[in-house]
N, C-alpha and C positions, 0 to 999 in steps of 0.2 A: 852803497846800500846792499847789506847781503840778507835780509829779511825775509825770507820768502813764505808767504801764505799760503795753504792748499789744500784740495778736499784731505790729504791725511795727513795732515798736521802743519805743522810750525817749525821753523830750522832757518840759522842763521850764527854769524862768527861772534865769539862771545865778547861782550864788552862794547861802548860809544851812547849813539844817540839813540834814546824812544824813540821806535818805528823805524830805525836803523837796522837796526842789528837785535839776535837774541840778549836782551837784558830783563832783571826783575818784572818792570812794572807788563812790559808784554807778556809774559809767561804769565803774569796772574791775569790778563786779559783773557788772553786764549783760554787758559785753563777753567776760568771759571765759564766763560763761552760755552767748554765741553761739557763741562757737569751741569749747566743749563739744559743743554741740549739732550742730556740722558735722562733727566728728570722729567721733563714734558715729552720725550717717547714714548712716557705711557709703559715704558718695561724696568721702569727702576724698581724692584722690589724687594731687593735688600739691601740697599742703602750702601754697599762697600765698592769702594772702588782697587783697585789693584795697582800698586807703580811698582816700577824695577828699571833697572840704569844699568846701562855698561860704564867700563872703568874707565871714562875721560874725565879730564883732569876738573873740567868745571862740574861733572855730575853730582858731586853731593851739595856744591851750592843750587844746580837745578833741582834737585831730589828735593832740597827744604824748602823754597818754593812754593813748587807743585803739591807737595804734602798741606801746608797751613791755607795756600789755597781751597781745597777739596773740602780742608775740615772748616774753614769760612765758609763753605757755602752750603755744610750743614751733610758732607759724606764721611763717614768712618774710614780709612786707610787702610789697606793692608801692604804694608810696606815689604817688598819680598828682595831688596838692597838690589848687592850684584847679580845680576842675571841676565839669561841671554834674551833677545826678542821673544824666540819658541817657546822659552822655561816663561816669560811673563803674558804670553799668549794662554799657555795650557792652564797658569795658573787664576787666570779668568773663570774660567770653566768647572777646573779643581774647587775653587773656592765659594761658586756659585754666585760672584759678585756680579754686579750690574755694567763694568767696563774694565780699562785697562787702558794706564798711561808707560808707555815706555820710552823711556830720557835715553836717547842714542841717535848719532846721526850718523851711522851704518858705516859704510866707508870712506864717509869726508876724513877728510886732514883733522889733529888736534886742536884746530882753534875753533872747530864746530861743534854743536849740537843740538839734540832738536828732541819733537815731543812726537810720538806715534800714535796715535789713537785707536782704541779699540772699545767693538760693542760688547753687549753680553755673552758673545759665544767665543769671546778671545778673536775675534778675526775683527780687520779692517774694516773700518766706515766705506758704508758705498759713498758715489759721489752725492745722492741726495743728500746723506747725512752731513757730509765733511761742506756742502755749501751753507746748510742750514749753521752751522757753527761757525763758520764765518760771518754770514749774514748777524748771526746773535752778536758777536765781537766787534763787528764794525756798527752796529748800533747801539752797542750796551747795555744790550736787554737783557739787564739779570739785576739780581739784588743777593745776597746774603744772610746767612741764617742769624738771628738772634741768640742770646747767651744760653739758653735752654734747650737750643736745636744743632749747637755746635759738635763737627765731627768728631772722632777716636781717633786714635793714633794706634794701629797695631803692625808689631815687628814678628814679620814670618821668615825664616830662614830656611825653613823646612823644603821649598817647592823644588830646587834642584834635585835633590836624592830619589823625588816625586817622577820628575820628568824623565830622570837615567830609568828608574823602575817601570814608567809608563813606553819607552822604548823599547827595554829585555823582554816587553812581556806581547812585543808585534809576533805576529804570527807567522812570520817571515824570518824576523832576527833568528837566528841558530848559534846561539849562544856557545853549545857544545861542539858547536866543530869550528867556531872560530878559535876557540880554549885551544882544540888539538892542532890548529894549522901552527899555534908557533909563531904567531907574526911579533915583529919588532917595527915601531913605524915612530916616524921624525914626525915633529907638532910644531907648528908656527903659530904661537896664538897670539900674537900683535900685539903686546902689553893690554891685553883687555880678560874677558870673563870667561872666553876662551881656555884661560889658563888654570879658571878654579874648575870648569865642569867638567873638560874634557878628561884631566887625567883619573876622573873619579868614573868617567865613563869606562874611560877603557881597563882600568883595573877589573873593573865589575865583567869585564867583556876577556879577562884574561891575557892581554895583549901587551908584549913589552914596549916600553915607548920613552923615548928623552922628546923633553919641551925646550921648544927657543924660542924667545922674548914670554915665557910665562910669568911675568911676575906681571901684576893688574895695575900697571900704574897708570895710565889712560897716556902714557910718553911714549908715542910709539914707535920701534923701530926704524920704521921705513913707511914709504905709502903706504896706508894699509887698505887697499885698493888690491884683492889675490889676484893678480893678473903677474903674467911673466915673467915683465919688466921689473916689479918691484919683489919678485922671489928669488935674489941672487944667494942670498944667504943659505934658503936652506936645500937652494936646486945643487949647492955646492957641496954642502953636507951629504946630500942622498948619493954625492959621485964616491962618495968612500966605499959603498956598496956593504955598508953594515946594515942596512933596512929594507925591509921590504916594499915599504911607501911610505909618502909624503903625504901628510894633510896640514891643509892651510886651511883658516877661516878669518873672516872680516870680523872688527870689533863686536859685532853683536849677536855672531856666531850661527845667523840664516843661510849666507854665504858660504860654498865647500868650492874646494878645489885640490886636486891628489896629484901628485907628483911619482912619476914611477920608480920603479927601482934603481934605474941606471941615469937619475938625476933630471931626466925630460920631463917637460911638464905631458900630464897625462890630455890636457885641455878641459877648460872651465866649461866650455859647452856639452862636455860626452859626461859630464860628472852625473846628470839628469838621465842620459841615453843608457849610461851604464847599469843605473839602478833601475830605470825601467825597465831593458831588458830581462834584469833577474825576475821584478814584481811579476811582468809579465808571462814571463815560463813558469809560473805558478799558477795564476790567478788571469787568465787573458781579459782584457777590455780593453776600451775606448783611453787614450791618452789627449794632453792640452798643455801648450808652450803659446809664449806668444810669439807675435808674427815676426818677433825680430831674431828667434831661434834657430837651430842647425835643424836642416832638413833631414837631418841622422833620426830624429824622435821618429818622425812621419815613420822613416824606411821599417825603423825597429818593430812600430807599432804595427805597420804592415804585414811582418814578417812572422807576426804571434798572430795572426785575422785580427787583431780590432782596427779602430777606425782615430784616425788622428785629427784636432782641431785645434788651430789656432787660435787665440785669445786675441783682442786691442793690449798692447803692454803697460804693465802695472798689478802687482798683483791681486789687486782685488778683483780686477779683469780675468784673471787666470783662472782663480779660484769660482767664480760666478760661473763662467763655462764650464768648468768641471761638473761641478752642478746640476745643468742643465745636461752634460752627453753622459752621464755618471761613469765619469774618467774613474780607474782604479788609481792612478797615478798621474802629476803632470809639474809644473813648473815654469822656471825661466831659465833659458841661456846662460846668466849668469854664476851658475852653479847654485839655484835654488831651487831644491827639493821638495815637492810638498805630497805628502800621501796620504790621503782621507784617515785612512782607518790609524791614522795617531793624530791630524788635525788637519784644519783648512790652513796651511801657514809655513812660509819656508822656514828648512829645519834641519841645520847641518850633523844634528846627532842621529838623527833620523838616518838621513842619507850615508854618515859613517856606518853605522850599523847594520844596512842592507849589503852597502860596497862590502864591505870584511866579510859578509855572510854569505855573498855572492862569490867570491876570491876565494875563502875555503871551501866552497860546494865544487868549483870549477879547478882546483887545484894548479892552478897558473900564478907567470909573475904576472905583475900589475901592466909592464909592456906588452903582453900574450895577448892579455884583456882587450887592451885596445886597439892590438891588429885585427881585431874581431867584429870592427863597427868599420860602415863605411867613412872615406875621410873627405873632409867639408872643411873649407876655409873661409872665415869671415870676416871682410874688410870692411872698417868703420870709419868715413867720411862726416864730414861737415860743410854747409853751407850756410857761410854767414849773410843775414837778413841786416835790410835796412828799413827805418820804418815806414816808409814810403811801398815796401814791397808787400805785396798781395797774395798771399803763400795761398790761400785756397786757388784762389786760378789756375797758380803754378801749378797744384797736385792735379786739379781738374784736366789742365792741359795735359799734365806725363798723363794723365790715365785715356784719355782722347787719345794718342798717339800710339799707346800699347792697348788699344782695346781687342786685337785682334792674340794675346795673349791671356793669360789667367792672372786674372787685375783684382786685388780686395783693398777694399775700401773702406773697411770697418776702423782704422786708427791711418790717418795718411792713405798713400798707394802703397801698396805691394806687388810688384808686378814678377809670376812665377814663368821661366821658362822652364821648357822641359829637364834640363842638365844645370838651371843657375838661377838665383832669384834677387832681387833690390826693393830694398824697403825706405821709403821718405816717409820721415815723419815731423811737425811739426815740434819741439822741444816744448816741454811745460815751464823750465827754468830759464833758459838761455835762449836771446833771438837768431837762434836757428833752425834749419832743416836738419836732420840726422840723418848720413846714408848709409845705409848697411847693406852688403851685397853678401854672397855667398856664392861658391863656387868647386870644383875639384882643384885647385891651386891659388896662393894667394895673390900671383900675380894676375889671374884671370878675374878673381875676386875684385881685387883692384880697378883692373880695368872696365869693368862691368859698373862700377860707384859712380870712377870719375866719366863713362859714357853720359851718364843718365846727370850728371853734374855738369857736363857741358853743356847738354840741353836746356837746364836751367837757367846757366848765365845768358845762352843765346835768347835766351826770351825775354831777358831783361834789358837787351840792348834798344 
């Protein structure tokens, strides 16, 4: 069974049995579930809903779907095709409609995908909302509009050229001196959407660039998972030393991760550190990562006076915090960008845009850049649960045991020493604990995991 339910959405491997796996008759469950749910909010007041897809391979059978579902239950469409998360995010917003469905399951494998949901401001369901739509779906409280009340069908294409426009025009991009730095940069867009926006971005941004695996056929390459391991291709390209960097993005193009000039990865965690450093030699404030982040944000933020805070992980977590400390800037680890003044939402054109802005202001290679943050290594553990095990205890115990260090408690334990810190957290998908430690090396990193992972089996004997 790979069907997985959850405050933001639906995702599951395409094809089998109802309530297995994502197939027809669930997507028009859940789906109509949502549009239930946005119509008794009480904020539906223009009736349109927004969808957009990255290019996997089952998306246009999901996209037709989701579409006649929406228009059954009485919402007009505005169907905005290939597009990235960000690009169907802003077009929530742009369009003034009442939500936003986007058909992508981010960096699974091609045999997945899944529905994302959004409210009226383009940004994610809190968890109220995403339980309320479950609760509707597992009861099936909704009905359908009659032939007099039935949705529209409308095809926009327009919103990309929108989103690159709403980028050049941050007040931070510098357009003309990324023009004059000259750069040539390598593009990994994973057979995905990646491949239609980005080169249209960087044309507009004056920037030379060859694309690898651009063509959108949703068959992709390699994992498409930007992590290390599966960048052999183009970390081998950049050793030709014909580029100045590397940009990778996940099929649904929220995801950034740069590659330096001389082939090393630059790391997916400083991708956030680096552009916050620029925003914030600008425009100083408060920054926000969640708790499973490089402690590189904290130092950087430090280093400009604002004040740095941790979020519970997930980005509607993130983006809520921001909120609340009015972060100018903040994110995830994962090489997710998100900067108010273009939206609540990670946004890897966003964060291309500042990186290049940043690199031509600072006149360095891309390796220069990164000697220039402190270095943090982050080792990521697992503890596999039985059902018999009592994972609150467990964290209650680490945190009893570390109380005499700086212990948070808001998503799992997080227990921060002065030079290194370890985060447990209970998994939303998988019966596990997740460990992530951090450290100045990754052996220490390492050992610092499986410390606090021995603890835990000893408790289970």
């Amino acid at each position: 069974m790979t069907l997985i339910k959850s405050i933001s959405g639906i995702r599951g491997t395409i094809g089998g049995h109802t309530g297995d796996t994502l197939n027809p008759l669930d997507i028009v469950k859940f789906v109509t579930a949502y549009a239930t749910y946005i119509r008794r909010s009480g904020k539906s007041s223009s009736g349109k809903i927004v969808v957009g897809r990255d290019a996997r391979i089952s998306g246009e059978m999901v996209r037709s779907v989701v579409c006649g579902t929406l228009m059954g239950v009485g919402y007009d469409v505005i169907d905005i095709g290939l597009a990235t998360t960000p690009t169907t995010e802003l077009a929530v917003r742009m369009s003034g409609a009442d939500g936003g469905i986007i058909i992508t399951a981010s960096h699974n494998p091609r045999q997945w995908n899944a529905l994302k949901l959004l409210n009226c401001e383009g940004e994610f369901l809190d968890k109220a909302a995403g339980n309320e739509v479950l609760d509707i779906a597992e009861k099936e409280d909704f009905e359908y509009a009659d032939i007099d009340t039935l949705g529209h069908y409308i095809k926009d294409d327009s919103f990309n050229r929108r989103h690159i426009d709403s980028v050049l025009a941050l007040s931070l991009v510098d357009v003309e001196a990324v023009k004059k730095a000259h750069f040539r940069v390598c593009v990994d867009a994973i057979n995905s959407v990646g491949g239609i926006i980005l080169p249209e971005l960087l044309e507009a941004l004056g920037v030379d660039y060859e694309i690898l695996n651009g063509e959108p056929t949703g068959d992709f390459a390699h994992n498409p998972e930007p992590l290390e391991k599966n960048l052999g291709g183009i970390m081998e390209r950049m050793r030709s030393g014909e580029f100045s960097l590397g940009i990778v993005v996940d099929p649904d193009v929220d995801r950034l991760a740069f590659i330096c000039e001389d082939g090393r990865m630059f790391g997916e965690e400083y991708t956030l550190v680096s552009v916050a450093d620029y925003v914030l030699s600008h425009t100083p404030g408060n920054t926000v990562s969640n708790l499973s982040s490089t402690r590189a944000l904290r130092d950087v933020t430090e280093k400009h006076g604002g004040c740095y805070t941790a979020s519970a992980v997930g980005e509607v977590n993130v983006t809520t915090k921001m909120k609340e400390v009015g972060a100018v800037i903040g994110g995830e680890g994962n090489g997710g960008v998100i900067y108010p003044e273009s939206h609540y939402g990670r946004d890897a054109l966003v964060g291309i845009a500042l990186f290049l802005s940043s690199l031509a202001h600072k006149g360095c290679k891309v390796s220069e850049l990164r000697a220039t943050f402190p270095d943090y290594y982050i080792a990521k553990n697992r503890i596999d649960l039985t059902p018999s095990t009592d994972v609150d205890a467990i964290l209650d115990k680490v945190k009893q045991m570390y109380s005499n260090e700086q212990v948070n408690d808001v998503d799992g334990v997080k227990i921060d020493f002065p030079d290194k810190w370890v985060h447990l957290r209970k998994s939303n998908t998988e019966p596990i604990i997740r460990v992530y430690s951090e450290a100045s090396s990754m052996e220490e990193a390492d050992a610092l995991g499986k410390k606090i992972m021995q603890v835990v089996y000893d408790m289970q004997k």
